[in-house]
C-alpha positions as a Markdown table, in Angstrom:
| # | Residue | x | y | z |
|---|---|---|---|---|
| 1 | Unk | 0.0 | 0.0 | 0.0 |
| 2 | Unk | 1.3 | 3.4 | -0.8 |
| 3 | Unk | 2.6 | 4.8 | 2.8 |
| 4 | Unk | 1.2 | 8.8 | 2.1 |
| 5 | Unk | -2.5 | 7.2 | 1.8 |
| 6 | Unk | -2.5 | 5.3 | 5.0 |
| 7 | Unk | -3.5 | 7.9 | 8.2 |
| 8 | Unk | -6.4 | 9.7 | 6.5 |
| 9 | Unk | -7.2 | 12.3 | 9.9 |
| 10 | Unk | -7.3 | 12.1 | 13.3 |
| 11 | Unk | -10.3 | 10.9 | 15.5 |
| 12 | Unk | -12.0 | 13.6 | 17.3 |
| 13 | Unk | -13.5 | 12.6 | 20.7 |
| 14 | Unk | -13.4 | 13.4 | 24.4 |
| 15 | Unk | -11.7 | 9.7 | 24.7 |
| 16 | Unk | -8.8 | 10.4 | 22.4 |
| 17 | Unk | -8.1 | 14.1 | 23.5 |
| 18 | Unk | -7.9 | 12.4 | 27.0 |
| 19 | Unk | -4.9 | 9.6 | 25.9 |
| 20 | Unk | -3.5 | 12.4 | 24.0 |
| 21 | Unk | -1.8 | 13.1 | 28.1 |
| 22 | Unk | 0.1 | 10.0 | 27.7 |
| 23 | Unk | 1.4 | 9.8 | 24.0 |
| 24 | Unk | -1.5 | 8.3 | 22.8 |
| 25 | Unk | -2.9 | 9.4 | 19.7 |
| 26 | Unk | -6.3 | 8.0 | 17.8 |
| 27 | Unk | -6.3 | 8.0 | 13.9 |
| 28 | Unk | -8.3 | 7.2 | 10.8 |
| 29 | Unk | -6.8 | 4.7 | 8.2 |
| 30 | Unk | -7.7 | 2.8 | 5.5 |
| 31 | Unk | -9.1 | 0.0 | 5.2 |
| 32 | Unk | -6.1 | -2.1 | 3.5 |
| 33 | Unk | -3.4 | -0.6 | 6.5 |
| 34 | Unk | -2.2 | -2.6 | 8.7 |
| 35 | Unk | 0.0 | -2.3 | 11.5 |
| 36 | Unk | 3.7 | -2.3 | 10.0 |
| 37 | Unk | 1.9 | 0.1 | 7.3 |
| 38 | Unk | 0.8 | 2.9 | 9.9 |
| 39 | Unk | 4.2 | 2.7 | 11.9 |
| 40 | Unk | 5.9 | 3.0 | 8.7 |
| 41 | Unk | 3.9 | 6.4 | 7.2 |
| 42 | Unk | 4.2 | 7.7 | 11.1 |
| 43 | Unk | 8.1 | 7.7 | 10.4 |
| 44 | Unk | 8.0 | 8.5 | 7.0 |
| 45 | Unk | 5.9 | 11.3 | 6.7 |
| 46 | Unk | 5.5 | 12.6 | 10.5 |
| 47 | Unk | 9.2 | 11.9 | 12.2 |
| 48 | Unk | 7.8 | 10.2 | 15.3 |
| 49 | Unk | 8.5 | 6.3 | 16.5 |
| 50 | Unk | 5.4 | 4.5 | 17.1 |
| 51 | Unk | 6.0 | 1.9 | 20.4 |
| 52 | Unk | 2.7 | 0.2 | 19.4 |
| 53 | Unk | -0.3 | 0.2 | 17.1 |
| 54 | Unk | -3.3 | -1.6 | 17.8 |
| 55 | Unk | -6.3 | -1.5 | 15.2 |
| 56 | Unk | -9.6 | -1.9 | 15.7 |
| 57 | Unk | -12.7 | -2.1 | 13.3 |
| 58 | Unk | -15.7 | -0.2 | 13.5 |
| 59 | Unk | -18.9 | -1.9 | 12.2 |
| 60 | Unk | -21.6 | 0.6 | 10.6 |
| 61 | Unk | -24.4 | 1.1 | 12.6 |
| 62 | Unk | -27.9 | 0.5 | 10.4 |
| 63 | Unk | -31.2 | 1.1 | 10.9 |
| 64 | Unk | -34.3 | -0.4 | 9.5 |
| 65 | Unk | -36.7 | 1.8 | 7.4 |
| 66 | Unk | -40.1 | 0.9 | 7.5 |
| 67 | Unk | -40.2 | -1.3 | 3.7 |
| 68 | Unk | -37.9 | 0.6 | 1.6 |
| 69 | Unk | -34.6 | -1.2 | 3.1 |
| 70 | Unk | -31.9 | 0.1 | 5.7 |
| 71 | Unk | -30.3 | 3.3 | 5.8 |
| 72 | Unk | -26.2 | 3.5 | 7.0 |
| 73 | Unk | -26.1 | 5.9 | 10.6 |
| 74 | Unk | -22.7 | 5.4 | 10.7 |
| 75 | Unk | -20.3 | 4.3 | 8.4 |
| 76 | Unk | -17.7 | 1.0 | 8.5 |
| 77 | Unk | -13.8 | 2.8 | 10.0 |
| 78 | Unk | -10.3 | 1.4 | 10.6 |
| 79 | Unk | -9.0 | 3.2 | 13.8 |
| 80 | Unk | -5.6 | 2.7 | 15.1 |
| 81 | Unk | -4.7 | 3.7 | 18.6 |
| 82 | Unk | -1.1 | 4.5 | 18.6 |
| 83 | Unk | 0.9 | 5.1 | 21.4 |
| 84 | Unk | 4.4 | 7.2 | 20.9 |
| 85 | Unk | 7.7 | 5.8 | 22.4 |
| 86 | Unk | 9.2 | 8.2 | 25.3 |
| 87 | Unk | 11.7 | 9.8 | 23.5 |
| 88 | Unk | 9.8 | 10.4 | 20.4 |
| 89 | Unk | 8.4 | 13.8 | 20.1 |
| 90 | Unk | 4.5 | 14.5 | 20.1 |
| 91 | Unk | 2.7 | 13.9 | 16.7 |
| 92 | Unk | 1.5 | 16.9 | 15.0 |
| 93 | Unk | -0.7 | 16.0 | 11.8 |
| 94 | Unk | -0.5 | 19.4 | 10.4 |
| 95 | Unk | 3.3 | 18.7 | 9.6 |
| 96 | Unk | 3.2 | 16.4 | 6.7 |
| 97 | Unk | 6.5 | 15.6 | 5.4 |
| 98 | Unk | 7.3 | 15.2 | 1.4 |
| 99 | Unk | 10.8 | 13.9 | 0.3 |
């Protein structure tokens, strides 16, 4: 997978602004990444050593309408929760790197 389409944006909740305290950061990927793909672009493109990456899936949520089928409430993500070694510096997503 190409390594500059991997993190598509950070995940905005009160949760992940409250593991931001302990290098803990919550992103957005695609659906192909995996693991060894988002540690990769984080050095590539951000300058920052990823200690671990876990990834979890999140299933859409559907609801039924009346005869005419289901309509999508939330759409299927790909989050990874990535927590920063200690001597790396914090991750800043507005400083993408192009070489």
């Amino acid at each position: 997978m190409e390594l500059s389409r991997v993190i598509i944006g950070q995940v905005m909740t009160e949760k992940a602004e409250a593991l931001k305290g302990i290098k803990t950061f919550t992103l957005h990927i695609a659906q192909d990444a995996t693991k060894v793909d988002v540690k990769n672009a984080l050095k590539k493109f951000y300058d920052v050593e990823a200690a671990s990456v876990r990834i979890m899936l999140t299933r859409p949520k559907t609801r039924q309408m009346g005869g005419r089928g289901t309509m999508e409430k939330r759409h299927r993500m790909k989050k990874a929760l990535v927590t920063l070694s200690k001597k790396s510096k914090t991750l800043d997503l507005a400083t993408f790197k192009t070489r």
